[in-house]
Backbone as a chain_set.jsonl record, in Angstrom:
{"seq": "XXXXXXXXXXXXXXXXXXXXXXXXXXXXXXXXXXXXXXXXXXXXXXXXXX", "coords": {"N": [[108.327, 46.643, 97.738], [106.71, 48.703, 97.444], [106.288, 49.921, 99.319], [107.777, 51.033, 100.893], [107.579, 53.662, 98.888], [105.844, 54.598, 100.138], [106.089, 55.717, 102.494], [107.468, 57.413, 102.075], [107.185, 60.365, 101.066], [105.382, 61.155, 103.702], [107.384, 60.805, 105.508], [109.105, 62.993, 104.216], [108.038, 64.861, 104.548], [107.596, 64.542, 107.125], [110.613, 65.229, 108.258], [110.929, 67.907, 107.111], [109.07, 69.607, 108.807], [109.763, 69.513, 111.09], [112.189, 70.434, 110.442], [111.364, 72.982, 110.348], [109.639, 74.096, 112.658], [112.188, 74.302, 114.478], [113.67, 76.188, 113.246], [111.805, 78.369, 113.771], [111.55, 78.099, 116.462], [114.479, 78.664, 117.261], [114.812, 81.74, 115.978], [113.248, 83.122, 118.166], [113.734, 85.669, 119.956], [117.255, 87.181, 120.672], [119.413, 89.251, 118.713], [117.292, 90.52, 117.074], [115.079, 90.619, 118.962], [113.937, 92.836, 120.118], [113.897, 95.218, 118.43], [111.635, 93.858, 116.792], [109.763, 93.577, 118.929], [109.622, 96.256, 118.926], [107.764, 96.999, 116.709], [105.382, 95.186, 116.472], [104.274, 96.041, 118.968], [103.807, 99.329, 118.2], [102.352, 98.974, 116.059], [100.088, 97.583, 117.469], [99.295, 99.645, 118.671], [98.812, 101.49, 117.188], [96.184, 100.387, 115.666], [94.542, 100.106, 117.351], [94.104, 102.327, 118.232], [92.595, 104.106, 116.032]], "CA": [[108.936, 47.952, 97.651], [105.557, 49.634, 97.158], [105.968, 50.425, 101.467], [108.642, 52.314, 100.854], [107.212, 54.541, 98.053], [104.299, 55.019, 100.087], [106.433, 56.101, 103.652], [109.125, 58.466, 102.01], [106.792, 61.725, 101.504], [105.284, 61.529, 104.975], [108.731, 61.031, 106.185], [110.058, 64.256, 104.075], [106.944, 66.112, 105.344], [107.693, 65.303, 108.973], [111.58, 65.969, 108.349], [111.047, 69.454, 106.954], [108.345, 70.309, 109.484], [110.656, 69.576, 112.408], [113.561, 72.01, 110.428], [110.702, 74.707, 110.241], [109.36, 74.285, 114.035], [113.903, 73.834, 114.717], [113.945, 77.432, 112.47], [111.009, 79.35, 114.041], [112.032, 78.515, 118.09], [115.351, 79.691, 116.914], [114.398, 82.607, 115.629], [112.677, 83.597, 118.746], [114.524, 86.004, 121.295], [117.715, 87.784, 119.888], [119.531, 90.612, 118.453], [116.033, 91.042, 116.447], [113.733, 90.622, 119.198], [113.824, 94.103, 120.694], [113.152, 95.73, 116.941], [110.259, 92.935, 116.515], [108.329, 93.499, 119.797], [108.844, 97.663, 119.067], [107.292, 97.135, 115.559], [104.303, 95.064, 116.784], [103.762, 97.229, 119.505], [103.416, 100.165, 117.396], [100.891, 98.112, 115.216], [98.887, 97.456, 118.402], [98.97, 100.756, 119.034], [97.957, 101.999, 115.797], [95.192, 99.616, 115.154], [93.87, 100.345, 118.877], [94.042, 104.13, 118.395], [91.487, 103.511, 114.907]], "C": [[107.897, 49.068, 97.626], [105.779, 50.659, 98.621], [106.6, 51.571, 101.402], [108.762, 53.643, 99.992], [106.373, 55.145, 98.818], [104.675, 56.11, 101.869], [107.3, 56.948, 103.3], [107.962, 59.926, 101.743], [106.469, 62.104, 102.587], [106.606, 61.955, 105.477], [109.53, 62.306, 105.83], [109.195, 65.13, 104.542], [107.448, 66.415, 106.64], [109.115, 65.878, 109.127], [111.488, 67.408, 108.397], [109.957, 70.303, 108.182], [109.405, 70.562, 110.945], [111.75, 70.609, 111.762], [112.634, 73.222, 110.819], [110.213, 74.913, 111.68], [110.938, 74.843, 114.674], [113.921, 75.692, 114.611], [113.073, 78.451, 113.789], [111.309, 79.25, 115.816], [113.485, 79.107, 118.077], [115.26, 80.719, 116.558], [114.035, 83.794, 117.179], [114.219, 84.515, 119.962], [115.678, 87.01, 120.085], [118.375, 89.22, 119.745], [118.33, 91.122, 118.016], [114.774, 91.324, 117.436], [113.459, 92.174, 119.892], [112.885, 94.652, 119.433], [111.342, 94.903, 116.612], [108.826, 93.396, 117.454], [107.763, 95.432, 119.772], [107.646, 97.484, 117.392], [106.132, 96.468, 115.714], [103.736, 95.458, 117.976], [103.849, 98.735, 119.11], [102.098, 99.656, 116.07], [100.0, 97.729, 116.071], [98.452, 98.71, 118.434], [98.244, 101.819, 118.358], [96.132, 101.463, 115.827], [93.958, 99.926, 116.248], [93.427, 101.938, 118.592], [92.484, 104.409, 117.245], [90.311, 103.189, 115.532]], "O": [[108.226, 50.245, 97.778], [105.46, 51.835, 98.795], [106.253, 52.715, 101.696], [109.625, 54.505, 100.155], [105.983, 56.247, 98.431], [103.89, 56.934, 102.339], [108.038, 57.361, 104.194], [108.153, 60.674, 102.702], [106.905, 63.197, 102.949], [106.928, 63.1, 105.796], [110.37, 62.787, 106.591], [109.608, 66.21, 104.964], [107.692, 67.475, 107.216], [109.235, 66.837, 109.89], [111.825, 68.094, 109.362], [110.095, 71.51, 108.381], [109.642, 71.595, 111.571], [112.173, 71.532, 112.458], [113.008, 74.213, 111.445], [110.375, 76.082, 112.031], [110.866, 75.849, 115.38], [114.123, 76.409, 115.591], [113.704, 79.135, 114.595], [111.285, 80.307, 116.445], [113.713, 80.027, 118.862], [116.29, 81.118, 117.101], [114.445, 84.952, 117.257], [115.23, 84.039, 120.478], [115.277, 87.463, 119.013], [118.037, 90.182, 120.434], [118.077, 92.238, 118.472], [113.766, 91.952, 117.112], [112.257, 92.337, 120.104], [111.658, 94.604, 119.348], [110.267, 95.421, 116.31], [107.638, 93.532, 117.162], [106.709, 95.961, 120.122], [106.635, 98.186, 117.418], [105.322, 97.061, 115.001], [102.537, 95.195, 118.068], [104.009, 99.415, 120.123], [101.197, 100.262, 115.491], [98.915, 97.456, 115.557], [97.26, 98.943, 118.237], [97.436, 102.67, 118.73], [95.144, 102.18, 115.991], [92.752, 99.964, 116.004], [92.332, 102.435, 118.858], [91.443, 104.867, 117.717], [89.37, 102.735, 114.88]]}, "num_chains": 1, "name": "protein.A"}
């Protein structure tokens, strides 16, 4: 039984990594992405101008 003590955190690591990769390509695009790309293009623009 030791195997299976020793394979269940990897296994919740790689679960939750695949929700958070799942989360963040969802994320992408959007009602939000308009607002997103003006707000880091105004932070280019800033930072550039400096």
């Amino acid at each position: 039984m030791e195997y299976v003590s020793a394979i269940v955190p990897p296994l919740v690591m790689a679960i939750g990594f695949g929700f958070l990769v799942r989360a963040i390509i969802r994320s992408q695009g959007g009602a939000q992405k308009a607002k997103e790309d003006a707000v880091a293009e105004a932070m280019a623009t800033r930072s550039a101008a400096e």
